[in-house]
C-alpha positions as CSV (number, residue, x, y, z in Angstrom):
1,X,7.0,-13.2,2.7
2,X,3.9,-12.2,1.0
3,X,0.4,-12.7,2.4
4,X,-1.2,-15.6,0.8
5,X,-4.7,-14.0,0.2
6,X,-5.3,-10.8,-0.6
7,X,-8.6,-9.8,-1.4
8,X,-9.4,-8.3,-5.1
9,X,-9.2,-4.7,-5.1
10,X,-6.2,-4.8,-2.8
11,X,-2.1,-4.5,-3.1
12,X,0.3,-6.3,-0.6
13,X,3.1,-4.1,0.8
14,X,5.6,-4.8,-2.1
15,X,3.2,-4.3,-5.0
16,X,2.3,-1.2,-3.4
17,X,5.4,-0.3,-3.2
18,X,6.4,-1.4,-6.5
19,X,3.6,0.3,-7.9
20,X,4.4,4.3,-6.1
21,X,7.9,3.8,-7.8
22,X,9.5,3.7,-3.6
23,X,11.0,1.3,-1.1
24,X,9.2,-0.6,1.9
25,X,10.6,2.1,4.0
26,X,9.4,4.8,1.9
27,X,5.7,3.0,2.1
28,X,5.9,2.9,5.9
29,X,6.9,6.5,5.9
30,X,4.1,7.0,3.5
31,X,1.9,5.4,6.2
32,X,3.0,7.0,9.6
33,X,2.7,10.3,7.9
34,X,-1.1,9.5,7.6
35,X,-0.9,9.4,3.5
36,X,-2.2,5.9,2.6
37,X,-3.6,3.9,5.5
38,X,-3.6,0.1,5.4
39,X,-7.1,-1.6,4.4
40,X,-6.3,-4.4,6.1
41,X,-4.0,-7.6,7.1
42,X,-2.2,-8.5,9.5
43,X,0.7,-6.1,11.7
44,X,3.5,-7.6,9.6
45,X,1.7,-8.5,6.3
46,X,-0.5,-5.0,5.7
47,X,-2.6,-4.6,2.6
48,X,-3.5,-1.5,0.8
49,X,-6.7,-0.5,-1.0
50,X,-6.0,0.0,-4.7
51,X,-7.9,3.1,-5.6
52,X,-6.2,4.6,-2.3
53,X,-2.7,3.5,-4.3
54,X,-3.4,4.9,-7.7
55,X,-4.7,7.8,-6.3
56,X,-1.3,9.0,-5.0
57,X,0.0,8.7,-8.4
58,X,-2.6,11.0,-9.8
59,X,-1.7,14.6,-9.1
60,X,-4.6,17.0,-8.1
61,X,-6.9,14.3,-7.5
């Protein structure tokens, strides 16, 4: 189940997901290994900061 409020500048779990091109196990790996840390939520419905996100698509930056 999604959140029902996520604040603007912000991705739930699955968009975030979605977004990296991975699974929701691949996120949480992403997570323990200390390479996106939730912005925010709850323990079972986390949300991620956007620039954080798109910044793990860009290469170099």
């Amino acid at each position: 189940m999604e959140p029902l409020y996520v604040p603007a500048g912000h991705m739930t779990a699955r968009q975030t997901a979605t977004t990296l091109g991975i699974t929701l196990t691949g996120l949480r790996t992403l997570v323990h290994r200390g390479k996106l840390t939730p912005a925010g939520g709850s323990p079972r419905q986390r949300y991620y900061d956007t620039g954080a996100v798109l910044a793990l698509l860009t290469p170099g930056a």
